[in-house]
C-alpha positions as CSV (number, residue, x, y, z in Angstrom):
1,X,94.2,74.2,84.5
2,X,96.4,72.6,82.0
3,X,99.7,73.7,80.5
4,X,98.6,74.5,77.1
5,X,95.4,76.9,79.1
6,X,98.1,78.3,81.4
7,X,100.1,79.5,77.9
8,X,97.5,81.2,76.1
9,X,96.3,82.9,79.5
10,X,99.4,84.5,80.0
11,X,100.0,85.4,76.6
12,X,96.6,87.0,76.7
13,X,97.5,88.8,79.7
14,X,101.4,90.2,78.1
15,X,98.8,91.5,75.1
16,X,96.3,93.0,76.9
17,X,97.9,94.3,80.2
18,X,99.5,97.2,79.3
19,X,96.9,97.6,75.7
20,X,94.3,99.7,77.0
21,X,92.0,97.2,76.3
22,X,91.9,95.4,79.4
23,X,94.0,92.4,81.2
24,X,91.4,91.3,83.9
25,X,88.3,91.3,81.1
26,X,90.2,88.6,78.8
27,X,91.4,86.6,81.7
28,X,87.5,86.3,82.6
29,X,85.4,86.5,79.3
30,X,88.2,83.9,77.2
31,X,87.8,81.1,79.2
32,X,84.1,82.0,79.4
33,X,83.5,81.5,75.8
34,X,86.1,78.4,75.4
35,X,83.8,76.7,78.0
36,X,86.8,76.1,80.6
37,X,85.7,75.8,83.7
38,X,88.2,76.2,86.7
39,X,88.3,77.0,90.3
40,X,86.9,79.8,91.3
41,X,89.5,81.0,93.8
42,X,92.6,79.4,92.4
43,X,91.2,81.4,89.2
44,X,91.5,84.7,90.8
45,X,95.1,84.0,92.1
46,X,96.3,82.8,89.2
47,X,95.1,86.0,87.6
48,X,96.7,88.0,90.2
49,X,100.1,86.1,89.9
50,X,100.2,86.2,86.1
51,X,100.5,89.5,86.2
52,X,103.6,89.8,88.2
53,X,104.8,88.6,84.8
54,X,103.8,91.8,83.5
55,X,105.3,93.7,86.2
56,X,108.6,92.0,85.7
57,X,108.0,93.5,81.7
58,X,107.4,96.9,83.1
59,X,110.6,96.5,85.5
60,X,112.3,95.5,83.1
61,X,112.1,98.0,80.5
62,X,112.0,101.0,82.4
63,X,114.2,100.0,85.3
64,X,116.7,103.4,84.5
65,X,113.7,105.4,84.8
66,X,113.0,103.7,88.1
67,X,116.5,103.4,89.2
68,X,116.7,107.1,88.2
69,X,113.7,108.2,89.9
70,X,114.5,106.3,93.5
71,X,117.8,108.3,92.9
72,X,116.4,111.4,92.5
73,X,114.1,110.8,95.6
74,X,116.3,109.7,98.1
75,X,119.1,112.5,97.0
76,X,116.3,115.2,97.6
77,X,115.1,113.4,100.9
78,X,119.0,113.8,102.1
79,X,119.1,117.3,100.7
80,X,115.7,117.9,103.1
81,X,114.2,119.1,99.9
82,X,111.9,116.4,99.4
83,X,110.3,118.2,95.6
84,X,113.3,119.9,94.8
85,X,113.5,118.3,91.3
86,X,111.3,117.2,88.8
87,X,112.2,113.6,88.9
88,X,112.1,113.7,92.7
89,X,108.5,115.2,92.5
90,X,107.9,112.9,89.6
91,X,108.7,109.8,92.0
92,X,106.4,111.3,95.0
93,X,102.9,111.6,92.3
94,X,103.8,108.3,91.5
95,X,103.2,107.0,94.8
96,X,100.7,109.1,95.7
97,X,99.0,108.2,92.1
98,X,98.6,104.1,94.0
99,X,97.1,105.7,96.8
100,X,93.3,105.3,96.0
101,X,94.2,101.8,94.4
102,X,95.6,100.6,97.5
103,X,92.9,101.8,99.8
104,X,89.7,100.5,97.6
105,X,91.5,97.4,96.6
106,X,92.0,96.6,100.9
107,X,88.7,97.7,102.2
108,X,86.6,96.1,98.6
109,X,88.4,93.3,97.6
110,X,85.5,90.7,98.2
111,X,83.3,93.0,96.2
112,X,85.9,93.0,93.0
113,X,86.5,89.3,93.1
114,X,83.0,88.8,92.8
115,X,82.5,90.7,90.0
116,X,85.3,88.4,88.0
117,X,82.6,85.8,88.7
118,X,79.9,87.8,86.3
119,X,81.3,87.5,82.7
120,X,78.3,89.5,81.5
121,X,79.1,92.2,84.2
122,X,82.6,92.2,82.9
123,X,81.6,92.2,79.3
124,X,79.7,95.4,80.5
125,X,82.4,97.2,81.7
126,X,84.2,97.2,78.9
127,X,81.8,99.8,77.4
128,X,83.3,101.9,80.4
129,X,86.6,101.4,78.8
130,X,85.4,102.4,75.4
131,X,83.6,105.6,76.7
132,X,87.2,106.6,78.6
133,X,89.1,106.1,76.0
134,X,87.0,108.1,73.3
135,X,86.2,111.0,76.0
136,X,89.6,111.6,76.7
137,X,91.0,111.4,73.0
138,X,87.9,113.6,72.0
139,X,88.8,116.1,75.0
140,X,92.1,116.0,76.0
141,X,94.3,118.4,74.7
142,X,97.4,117.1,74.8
143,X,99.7,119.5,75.2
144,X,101.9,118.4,78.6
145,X,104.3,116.6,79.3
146,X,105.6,114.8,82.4
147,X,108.0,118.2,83.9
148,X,104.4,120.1,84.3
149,X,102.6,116.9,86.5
150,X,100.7,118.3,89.8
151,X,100.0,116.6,92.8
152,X,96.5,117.0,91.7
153,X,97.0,115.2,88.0
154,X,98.4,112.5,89.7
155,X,95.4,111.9,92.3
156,X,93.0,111.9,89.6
157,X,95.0,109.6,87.6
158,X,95.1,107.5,90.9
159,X,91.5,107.6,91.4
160,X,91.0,106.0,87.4
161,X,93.6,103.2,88.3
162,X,91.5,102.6,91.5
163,X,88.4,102.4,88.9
164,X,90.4,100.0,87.2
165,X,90.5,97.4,90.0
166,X,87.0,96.7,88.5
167,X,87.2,93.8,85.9
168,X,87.0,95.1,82.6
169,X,87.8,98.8,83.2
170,X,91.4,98.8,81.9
171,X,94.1,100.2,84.0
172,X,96.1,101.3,81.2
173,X,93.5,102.7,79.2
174,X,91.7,104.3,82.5
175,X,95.2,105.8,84.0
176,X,96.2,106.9,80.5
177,X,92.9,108.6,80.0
178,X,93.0,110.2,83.3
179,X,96.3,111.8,81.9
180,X,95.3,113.0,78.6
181,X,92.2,114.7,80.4
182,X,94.3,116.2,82.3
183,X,96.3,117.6,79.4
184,X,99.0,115.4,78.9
185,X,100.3,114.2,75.7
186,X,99.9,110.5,74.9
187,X,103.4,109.0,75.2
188,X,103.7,111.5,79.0
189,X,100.2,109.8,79.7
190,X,101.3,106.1,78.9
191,X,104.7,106.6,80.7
192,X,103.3,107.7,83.6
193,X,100.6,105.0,83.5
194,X,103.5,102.1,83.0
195,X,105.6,104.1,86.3
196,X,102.7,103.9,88.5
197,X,101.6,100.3,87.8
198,X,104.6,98.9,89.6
199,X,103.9,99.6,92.8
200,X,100.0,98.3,92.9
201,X,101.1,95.3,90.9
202,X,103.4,94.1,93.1
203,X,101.4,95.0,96.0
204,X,98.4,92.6,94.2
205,X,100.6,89.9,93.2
206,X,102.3,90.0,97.3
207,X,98.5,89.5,98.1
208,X,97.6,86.8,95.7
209,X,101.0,85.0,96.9
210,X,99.4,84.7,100.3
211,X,96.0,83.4,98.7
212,X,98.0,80.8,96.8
213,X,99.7,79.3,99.8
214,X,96.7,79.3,101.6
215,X,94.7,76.8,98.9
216,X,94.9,73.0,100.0
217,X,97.3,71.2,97.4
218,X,98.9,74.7,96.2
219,X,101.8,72.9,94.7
220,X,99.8,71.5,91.7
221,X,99.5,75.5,91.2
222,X,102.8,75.9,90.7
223,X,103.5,74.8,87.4
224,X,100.7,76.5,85.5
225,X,101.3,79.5,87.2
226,X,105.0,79.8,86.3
227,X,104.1,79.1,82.7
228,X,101.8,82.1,82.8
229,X,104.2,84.0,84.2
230,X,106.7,83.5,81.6
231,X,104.4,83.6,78.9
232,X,103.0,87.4,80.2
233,X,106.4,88.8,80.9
234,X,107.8,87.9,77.6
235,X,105.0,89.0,75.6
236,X,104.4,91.9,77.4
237,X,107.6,93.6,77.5
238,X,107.0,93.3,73.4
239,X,103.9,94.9,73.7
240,X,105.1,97.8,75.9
241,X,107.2,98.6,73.2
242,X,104.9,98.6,70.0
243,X,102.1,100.6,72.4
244,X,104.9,103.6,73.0
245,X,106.0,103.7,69.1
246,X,102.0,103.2,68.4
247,X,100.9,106.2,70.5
248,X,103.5,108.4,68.9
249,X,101.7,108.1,65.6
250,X,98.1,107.2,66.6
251,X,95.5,108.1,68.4
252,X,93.3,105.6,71.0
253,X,89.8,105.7,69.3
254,X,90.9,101.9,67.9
255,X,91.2,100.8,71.1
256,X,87.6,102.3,72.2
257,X,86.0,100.6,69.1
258,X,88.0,97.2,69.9
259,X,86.5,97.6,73.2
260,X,83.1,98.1,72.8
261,X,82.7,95.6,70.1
262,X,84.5,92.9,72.4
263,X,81.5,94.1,74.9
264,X,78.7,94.0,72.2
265,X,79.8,90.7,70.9
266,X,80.2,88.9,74.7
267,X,77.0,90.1,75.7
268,X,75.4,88.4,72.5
269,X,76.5,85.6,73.0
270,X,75.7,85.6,76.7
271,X,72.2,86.1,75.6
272,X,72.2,83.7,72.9
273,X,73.7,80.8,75.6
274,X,71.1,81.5,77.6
Protein backbone atom coordinates (compact mmCIF):
# COMPACT_ATOMS: atom_id res chain seq x y z
CA UNK A 1 0.00 0.00 0.00
CA UNK A 2 1.29 3.25 -1.16
CA UNK A 3 1.06 6.68 0.35
CA UNK A 4 -1.17 8.24 -2.08
CA UNK A 5 -3.71 4.62 -1.45
CA UNK A 6 -3.19 5.10 2.26
CA UNK A 7 -4.77 8.99 1.76
CA UNK A 8 -7.80 8.30 -0.05
CA UNK A 9 -8.53 5.20 2.22
CA UNK A 10 -8.66 7.18 5.17
CA UNK A 11 -10.34 9.89 3.75
CA UNK A 12 -12.92 7.37 2.65
CA UNK A 13 -13.12 6.12 6.01
CA UNK A 14 -13.54 10.09 7.93
CA UNK A 15 -16.59 10.26 5.14
CA UNK A 16 -18.16 7.22 5.54
CA UNK A 17 -17.59 6.18 9.27
CA UNK A 18 -19.89 8.11 11.07
CA UNK A 19 -22.41 8.68 7.44
CA UNK A 20 -24.70 5.90 7.84
CA UNK A 21 -23.62 4.58 4.73
CA UNK A 22 -20.93 2.36 5.83
CA UNK A 23 -17.02 2.63 6.74
CA UNK A 24 -16.02 -1.14 6.40
CA UNK A 25 -18.10 -1.50 2.84
CA UNK A 26 -15.88 1.36 1.12
CA UNK A 27 -12.70 0.23 2.66
CA UNK A 28 -13.48 -3.26 0.81
CA UNK A 29 -15.57 -2.56 -2.39
CA UNK A 30 -13.05 0.81 -3.43
CA UNK A 31 -10.09 -0.87 -3.76
CA UNK A 32 -12.05 -3.70 -5.37
CA UNK A 33 -13.13 -1.73 -8.26
CA UNK A 34 -9.61 0.39 -8.56
CA UNK A 35 -8.05 -3.17 -9.05
CA UNK A 36 -5.60 -2.72 -5.92
CA UNK A 37 -4.69 -5.67 -4.69
CA UNK A 38 -3.07 -5.86 -1.07
CA UNK A 39 -2.47 -8.17 1.70
CA UNK A 40 -5.10 -9.80 2.96
CA UNK A 41 -4.32 -9.52 6.61
CA UNK A 42 -2.30 -6.39 6.73
CA UNK A 43 -5.65 -5.17 4.86
CA UNK A 44 -7.88 -5.95 7.66
CA UNK A 45 -5.49 -4.23 10.29
CA UNK A 46 -5.05 -1.40 8.54
CA UNK A 47 -8.83 -1.09 8.40
CA UNK A 48 -9.11 -1.62 11.96
CA UNK A 49 -6.39 1.04 12.78
CA UNK A 50 -7.69 3.67 10.45
CA UNK A 51 -10.44 3.86 12.30
CA UNK A 52 -8.89 4.86 15.51
CA UNK A 53 -8.64 7.98 13.40
CA UNK A 54 -12.22 8.24 13.62
CA UNK A 55 -12.43 7.49 17.18
CA UNK A 56 -9.98 10.20 17.93
CA UNK A 57 -12.86 12.63 15.72
CA UNK A 58 -15.59 11.29 17.92
CA UNK A 59 -13.21 12.00 21.15
CA UNK A 60 -12.63 14.80 20.10
CA UNK A 61 -15.73 16.57 19.57
CA UNK A 62 -17.67 15.29 22.16
CA UNK A 63 -15.03 14.91 24.85
CA UNK A 64 -17.37 17.36 27.42
CA UNK A 65 -20.11 14.94 26.90
CA UNK A 66 -17.74 12.15 27.82
CA UNK A 67 -15.86 14.02 30.40
CA UNK A 68 -19.30 14.89 31.69
CA UNK A 69 -20.76 11.57 31.60
CA UNK A 70 -17.59 9.69 33.39
CA UNK A 71 -18.37 12.54 35.97
CA UNK A 72 -21.72 11.85 36.42
CA UNK A 73 -20.93 8.08 36.84
CA UNK A 74 -18.32 7.96 39.15
CA UNK A 75 -20.20 10.84 41.41
CA UNK A 76 -23.28 8.49 41.50
CA UNK A 77 -21.02 5.29 42.16
CA UNK A 78 -19.56 7.39 45.31
CA UNK A 79 -23.07 8.48 46.27
CA UNK A 80 -23.93 4.39 46.08
CA UNK A 81 -26.63 5.53 43.73
CA UNK A 82 -25.24 4.02 40.71
CA UNK A 83 -28.69 5.54 38.21
CA UNK A 84 -29.40 8.28 40.32
CA UNK A 85 -29.14 10.79 37.38
CA UNK A 86 -29.81 10.86 33.85
CA UNK A 87 -26.31 11.36 32.72
CA UNK A 88 -25.17 8.73 35.19
CA UNK A 89 -27.83 6.20 33.67
CA UNK A 90 -27.01 7.68 30.30
CA UNK A 91 -23.23 6.51 30.84
CA UNK A 92 -24.30 2.87 32.14
CA UNK A 93 -26.73 2.20 28.54
CA UNK A 94 -23.75 3.26 26.95
CA UNK A 95 -21.79 0.57 28.08
CA UNK A 96 -24.18 -1.89 28.28
CA UNK A 97 -25.17 -0.65 24.48
CA UNK A 98 -21.16 -2.35 23.44
CA UNK A 99 -22.07 -5.37 25.16
CA UNK A 100 -23.36 -7.59 22.26
CA UNK A 101 -20.60 -5.90 20.01
CA UNK A 102 -17.92 -7.03 22.21
CA UNK A 103 -19.10 -10.59 22.77
CA UNK A 104 -19.94 -11.50 18.86
CA UNK A 105 -16.91 -9.49 17.68
CA UNK A 106 -14.58 -12.09 20.40
CA UNK A 107 -16.28 -15.41 19.86
CA UNK A 108 -16.83 -14.56 15.52
CA UNK A 109 -14.15 -12.63 14.52
CA UNK A 110 -12.66 -15.23 11.93
CA UNK A 111 -16.12 -15.43 10.51
CA UNK A 112 -16.32 -11.33 9.97
CA UNK A 113 -12.80 -11.08 8.52
CA UNK A 114 -13.81 -13.41 6.04
CA UNK A 115 -16.53 -11.78 4.87
CA UNK A 116 -14.26 -8.48 4.09
CA UNK A 117 -12.69 -11.01 1.74
CA UNK A 118 -16.21 -11.34 -0.45
CA UNK A 119 -16.67 -7.85 -2.13
CA UNK A 120 -19.91 -9.18 -3.67
CA UNK A 121 -21.08 -10.35 -0.14
CA UNK A 122 -20.30 -6.94 1.13
CA UNK A 123 -21.87 -5.14 -1.83
CA UNK A 124 -24.94 -7.30 -0.60
CA UNK A 125 -25.05 -6.12 2.67
CA UNK A 126 -25.45 -2.88 1.86
CA UNK A 127 -29.02 -3.53 0.83
CA UNK A 128 -29.29 -4.47 4.66
CA UNK A 129 -28.27 -0.92 5.29
CA UNK A 130 -30.74 0.55 2.84
CA UNK A 131 -33.68 -1.54 4.28
CA UNK A 132 -32.60 -0.26 8.07
CA UNK A 133 -32.43 2.98 7.24
CA UNK A 134 -35.89 3.28 5.26
CA UNK A 135 -37.66 0.97 8.01
CA UNK A 136 -36.81 3.00 10.75
CA UNK A 137 -37.38 6.56 8.98
CA UNK A 138 -40.75 5.04 7.65
CA UNK A 139 -41.65 3.69 11.32
CA UNK A 140 -39.99 5.37 13.86
CA UNK A 141 -41.80 8.00 15.50
CA UNK A 142 -39.44 10.14 16.75
CA UNK A 143 -40.60 11.60 19.52
CA UNK A 144 -37.74 10.88 22.47
CA UNK A 145 -35.09 12.18 23.42
CA UNK A 146 -32.02 10.93 25.25
CA UNK A 147 -33.56 11.74 29.34
CA UNK A 148 -36.36 8.89 28.39
CA UNK A 149 -33.46 5.98 27.22
CA UNK A 150 -34.21 2.46 28.97
CA UNK A 151 -31.96 -0.23 29.67
CA UNK A 152 -33.89 -1.98 27.10
CA UNK A 153 -33.39 0.83 24.14
CA UNK A 154 -29.98 0.64 24.67
CA UNK A 155 -29.60 -3.37 24.36
CA UNK A 156 -31.39 -3.30 21.18
CA UNK A 157 -29.41 -0.56 19.94
CA UNK A 158 -26.35 -2.74 21.06
CA UNK A 159 -27.56 -5.69 19.37
CA UNK A 160 -27.74 -3.44 15.70
CA UNK A 161 -24.12 -2.19 16.36
CA UNK A 162 -23.16 -5.92 16.96
CA UNK A 163 -25.07 -6.42 13.35
CA UNK A 164 -22.74 -3.90 12.28
CA UNK A 165 -19.53 -5.82 12.82
CA UNK A 166 -20.68 -7.31 9.47
CA UNK A 167 -18.95 -5.49 6.49
CA UNK A 168 -21.32 -3.43 4.87
CA UNK A 169 -24.05 -3.11 7.50
CA UNK A 170 -23.27 0.40 8.77
CA UNK A 171 -22.78 1.03 12.40
CA UNK A 172 -23.96 4.37 12.33
CA UNK A 173 -26.83 3.90 10.23
CA UNK A 174 -27.64 0.41 12.10
CA UNK A 175 -27.27 2.01 15.87
CA UNK A 176 -29.07 5.14 14.68
CA UNK A 177 -31.92 3.11 13.28
CA UNK A 178 -32.09 1.02 16.25
CA UNK A 179 -32.79 4.37 18.02
CA UNK A 180 -35.37 5.87 15.97
CA UNK A 181 -37.27 2.46 16.18
CA UNK A 182 -37.18 2.81 19.34
CA UNK A 183 -38.67 6.26 19.32
CA UNK A 184 -36.02 8.50 19.45
CA UNK A 185 -35.58 11.62 17.56
CA UNK A 186 -32.80 11.68 14.97
CA UNK A 187 -30.17 14.10 16.45
CA UNK A 188 -30.89 11.81 20.32
CA UNK A 189 -30.45 8.64 17.91
CA UNK A 190 -27.14 9.93 16.28
CA UNK A 191 -25.71 11.22 19.61
CA UNK A 192 -26.20 8.21 21.25
CA UNK A 193 -24.80 6.27 18.26
CA UNK A 194 -21.44 8.66 18.20
CA UNK A 195 -21.36 8.01 22.51
CA UNK A 196 -21.42 4.36 22.13
CA UNK A 197 -18.89 3.98 19.30
CA UNK A 198 -16.03 4.86 21.53
CA UNK A 199 -15.73 2.13 23.51
CA UNK A 200 -15.95 -0.76 20.66
CA UNK A 201 -13.67 1.27 18.52
CA UNK A 202 -11.04 1.51 20.69
CA UNK A 203 -11.53 -1.93 21.83
CA UNK A 204 -11.12 -2.95 17.82
CA UNK A 205 -8.40 -0.76 17.06
CA UNK A 206 -6.43 -2.35 20.76
CA UNK A 207 -7.04 -5.67 18.82
CA UNK A 208 -5.88 -4.73 15.42
CA UNK A 209 -2.72 -3.17 17.31
CA UNK A 210 -1.80 -6.63 18.40
CA UNK A 211 -2.44 -8.02 14.79
CA UNK A 212 -0.14 -5.38 13.38
CA UNK A 213 2.84 -6.24 15.56
CA UNK A 214 2.39 -9.68 15.06
CA UNK A 215 2.87 -9.38 10.89
CA UNK A 216 6.71 -10.03 9.87
CA UNK A 217 8.17 -6.58 8.65
CA UNK A 218 5.31 -4.45 10.50
CA UNK A 219 7.43 -1.37 10.39
CA UNK A 220 6.85 -0.88 6.58
CA UNK A 221 3.04 -0.59 8.06
CA UNK A 222 3.72 2.16 9.82
CA UNK A 223 3.84 4.90 7.53
CA UNK A 224 0.75 4.14 5.58
CA UNK A 225 -1.17 3.52 8.50
CA UNK A 226 -0.37 6.82 10.18
CA UNK A 227 -1.32 8.59 6.98
CA UNK A 228 -4.71 6.90 7.21
CA UNK A 229 -5.08 7.84 10.49
CA UNK A 230 -4.58 11.42 9.97
CA UNK A 231 -6.47 11.57 6.97
CA UNK A 232 -9.84 9.78 8.87
CA UNK A 233 -9.59 11.81 12.03
CA UNK A 234 -9.39 15.07 10.20
CA UNK A 235 -12.10 14.37 7.86
CA UNK A 236 -14.17 12.83 10.06
CA UNK A 237 -14.49 15.19 12.82
CA UNK A 238 -15.88 17.47 9.66
CA UNK A 239 -18.24 15.05 8.89
CA UNK A 240 -19.61 14.47 12.36
CA UNK A 241 -20.46 17.88 12.26
CA UNK A 242 -22.39 18.36 8.88
CA UNK A 243 -24.28 14.75 9.76
CA UNK A 244 -25.66 16.49 13.27
CA UNK A 245 -26.71 19.98 11.43
CA UNK A 246 -27.98 17.48 8.41
CA UNK A 247 -30.23 15.37 10.56
CA UNK A 248 -31.81 18.45 12.17
CA UNK A 249 -33.32 19.35 8.81
CA UNK A 250 -33.44 15.95 6.87
CA UNK A 251 -34.56 12.88 7.02
CA UNK A 252 -32.23 9.40 6.14
CA UNK A 253 -34.14 8.02 3.07
CA UNK A 254 -30.90 9.60 0.99
CA UNK A 255 -28.79 7.65 2.71
CA UNK A 256 -30.96 4.33 2.08
CA UNK A 257 -31.15 5.18 -1.76
CA UNK A 258 -27.16 6.00 -1.77
CA UNK A 259 -26.95 2.69 -0.31
CA UNK A 260 -28.68 0.47 -2.28
CA UNK A 261 -27.61 1.96 -5.52
CA UNK A 262 -23.80 1.68 -4.26
CA UNK A 263 -25.02 -2.20 -3.78
CA UNK A 264 -26.88 -2.43 -7.25
CA UNK A 265 -24.05 -0.82 -9.06
CA UNK A 266 -21.10 -3.14 -7.23
CA UNK A 267 -22.87 -6.23 -7.90
CA UNK A 268 -23.12 -5.22 -11.68
CA UNK A 269 -20.12 -4.80 -12.13
CA UNK A 270 -19.12 -7.91 -10.17
CA UNK A 271 -21.18 -9.76 -12.72
CA UNK A 272 -19.97 -7.99 -15.62
CA UNK A 273 -15.99 -8.76 -14.40
CA UNK A 274 -16.82 -12.04 -14.31
Amino acid sequence: MDLLQALLLGIIQGLTEFLPISSSAHLVLVPWLLGWRFDPKAKFVFDVLVQNGTLVAVITYFWKDLLYLLRAVLTALWQQQPFATPDARLGWFVALATVPAVVLGFLFKDFFESVFASPPAVAALLLLTAALLAFSERYGQRLRDLTTLTWLDALIIGLMQALAILPGVSRSGATMAGGLARGLDRPAAARFSFLMSVPVMLGAGLVALNDLLAIPNFSDYVLPVSTGFIAAAVVGYLSIGWLLAFLRRRSFYGFAVYCAAASAACLMFGLLAG
